[in-house]
C-alpha positions, 0 to 999 in steps of 0.5 A, spaced: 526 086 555 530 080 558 536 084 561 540 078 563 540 071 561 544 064 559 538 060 556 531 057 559 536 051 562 541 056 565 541 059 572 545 067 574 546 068 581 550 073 585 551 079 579 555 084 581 556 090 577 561 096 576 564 101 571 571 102 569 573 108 564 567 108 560 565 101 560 561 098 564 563 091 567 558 085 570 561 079 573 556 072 575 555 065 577 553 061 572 556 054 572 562 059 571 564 067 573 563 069 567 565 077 565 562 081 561 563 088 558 558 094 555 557 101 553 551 102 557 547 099 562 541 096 558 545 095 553 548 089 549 553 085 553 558 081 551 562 076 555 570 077 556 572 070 560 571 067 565 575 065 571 577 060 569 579 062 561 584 068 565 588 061 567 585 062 575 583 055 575 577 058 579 570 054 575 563 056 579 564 049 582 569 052 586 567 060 588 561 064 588 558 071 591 562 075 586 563 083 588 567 087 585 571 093 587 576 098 586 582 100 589 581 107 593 587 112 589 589 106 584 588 103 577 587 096 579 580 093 581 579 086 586 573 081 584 572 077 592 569 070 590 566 066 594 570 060 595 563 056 597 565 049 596 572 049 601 568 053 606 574 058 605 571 065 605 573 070 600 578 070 596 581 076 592 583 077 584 586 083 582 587 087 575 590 092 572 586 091 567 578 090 567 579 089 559 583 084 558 580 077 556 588 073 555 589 074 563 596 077 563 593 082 567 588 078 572 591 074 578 591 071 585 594 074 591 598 069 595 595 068 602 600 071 605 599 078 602 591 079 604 588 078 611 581 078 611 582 076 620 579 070 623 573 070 622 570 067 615 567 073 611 562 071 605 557 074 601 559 082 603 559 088 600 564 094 599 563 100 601 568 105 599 570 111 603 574 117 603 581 118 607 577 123 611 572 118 613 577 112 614 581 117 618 574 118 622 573 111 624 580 110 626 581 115 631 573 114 633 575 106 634 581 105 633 584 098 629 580 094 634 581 086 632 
């Protein structure tokens, strides 16, 4: 069983993969970020959008290295991209909605409302933690910069 491909002449870099509700969501750089849904892991999976389709102007020549989270207490999950081609880093888009293919519930934070600090972050992963544990490493290291 292949279990992801775009064809003989397509290649897929940079999955990443999460689940929402009941469905699962997988997001991959292909030419495109393109996002797709399914009941199951090894299940048929069908394509939502693209970044690019959700009005983000955002194509696979402009950001790679997708990696999706959610929100710690929130329904609202992040996609870092990769902005590769600019050497700009990570940039986050937010949803409300993991479903929602017409991009109404998809955006672009504007650069004053993240900081990712000084030095450029690409290709990383999240790790989520509790409030307990948060609190923990604060009082451990403190907000060192």
């Amino acid at each position: 069983m292949i279990y992801i491909t775009r064809g003989e002449q397509r290649t897929i870099i940079d999955t990443t993969m999460i689940k929402a509700g009941d469905k699962y969501f997988r997001a991959s750089c292909d030419g495109q970020i393109t996002i797709e849904t399914s009941d199951r892991l090894m299940g048929e999976w069908k394509v939502i959008s693209t970044l690019e389709s959700l009005g983000l102007t955002l194509t696979g020549k402009d950001v790679e290295g997708p990696e999706f989270f959610k929100f710690n207490g929130e329904e609202k999950w992040g996609l870092l991209v990769d902005q590769y081609s600019t050497s700009g880093g990570y940039l986050p888009i937010i949803t409300t909605d993991m479903s929602d293919w017409t991009g109404a519930c998809w955006r672009k934070p504007e650069p004053e409302e993240y900081d990712f600090g000084r030095l450029k972050k690409r290709h990383g992963s999240i790790l989520p933690i509790t409030k307990s544990e948060y609190e923990a490493i604060q009082s451990k290291w403190g907000s060192r910069q």
